[in-house]
Residue, then its C-alpha position, 0 to 999 in steps of 0.5 A: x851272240x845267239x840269233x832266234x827268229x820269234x814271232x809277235x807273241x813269242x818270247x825267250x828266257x834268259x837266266x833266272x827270271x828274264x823274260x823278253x817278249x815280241x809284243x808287236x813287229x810294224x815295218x822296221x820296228x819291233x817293240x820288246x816286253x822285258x819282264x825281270x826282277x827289280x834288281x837287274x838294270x835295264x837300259x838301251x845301249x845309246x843311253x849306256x854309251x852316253x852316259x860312258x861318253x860323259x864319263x870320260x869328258x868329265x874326267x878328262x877336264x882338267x882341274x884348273x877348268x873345274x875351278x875356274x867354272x866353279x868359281x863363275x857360278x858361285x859369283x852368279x846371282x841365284x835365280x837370275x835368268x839366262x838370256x834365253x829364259x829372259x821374257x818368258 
């Protein structure tokens, strides 16, 4: 892992085309521009490990489970309301 110091204003290219800028330091935060071509994926890590960790449970589910939810929603009425919408 590189670690570089950079100031508000300052920035560091990486590869072809990957600029990342400090545009602001307050406190504990810094807030990052990313300037890249439309082709590479940005994303913050906790959205990443999200998505992984629903990718997983989606596939640990048995198939039987599967079925069985697939089965109550198509014995559901369309555009009932859930208890919580009910009144609104």
């Amino acid at each position: 892992m590189l670690v570089i110091r950079r100031r508000a204003g300052e920035s560091v290219l990486i590869g072809d085309g990957v600029e990342v800028e400090v545009l602001e330091i307050s406190g504990n935060q810094v807030k990052i521009g990313i300037s890249a071509p439309r082709d590479v994926l940005i994303l913050r890590r906790e959205v990443q490990l999200t998505a992984e960790q629903n990718e997983l449970a989606a596939k640990s589910m048995p198939f039987a489970s599967l079925a069985g939810l697939l089965g109550k929603i198509k014995q559901s009425p369309q555009g009932s309301l859930s208890s919580g919408d009910k009144g609104k």
